[in-house]
C-alpha positions, 0 to 999 in steps of 0.5 A: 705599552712600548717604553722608549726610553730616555732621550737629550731633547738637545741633540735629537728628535724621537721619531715613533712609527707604528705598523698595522697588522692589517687595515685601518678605516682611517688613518691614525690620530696621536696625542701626548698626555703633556703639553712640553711635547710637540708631535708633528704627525705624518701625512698618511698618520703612521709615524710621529716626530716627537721632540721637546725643547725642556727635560720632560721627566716622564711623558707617554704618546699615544696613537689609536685609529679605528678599526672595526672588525665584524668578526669581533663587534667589541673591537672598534680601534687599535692603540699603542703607548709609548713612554719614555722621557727627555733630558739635556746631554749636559752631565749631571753628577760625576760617577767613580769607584776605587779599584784595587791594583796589585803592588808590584 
């Protein structure tokens, strides 16, 4: 699992990209495990615009395509996750400290 983060759902769209280490026998579907995001995948499948339009507290994105490799029969496709989470840009909470400074 890749964590990606948090992002401002009002200023930006998350693009994920995956690169095969070799190749694929089709190309790659993606899924979001909440329906808050929206995915518009590539043509050829190898990298997802991934953006929302509500704070979305925690959502993961998976991408998976067979791959079947004789030399090793239980290996029938590959899969990545990646986690991450929306939020406005507006502040929230005001954080502050004290600081001491020397008398002069």
């Amino acid at each position: 699992m890749i964590a990606t983060g948090n992002h401002f759902w009002d200023q930006s769209i998350l693009r994920l990209q995956v690169q095969p280490n070799g190749t694929l026998d089709a190309p790659p579907t993606w899924a979001a495990d909440v329906s808050d995001v929206l995915l518009t995948v590539s043509a050829d499948g190898l990298q997802c615009d991934v953006l929302a339009d509500i704070d979305v507290a925690a959502f993961s994105v998976t991408v998976s395509a067979p791959a079947d490799n004789p030399s090793t029969p239980e290996l029938e496709s590959v899969s990545q996750t990646f986690t991450g989470s929306f939020s406005h840009s507006k502040a929230t909470s005001l954080g502050g400290s004290f600081e001491d400074i020397p008398r002069v």
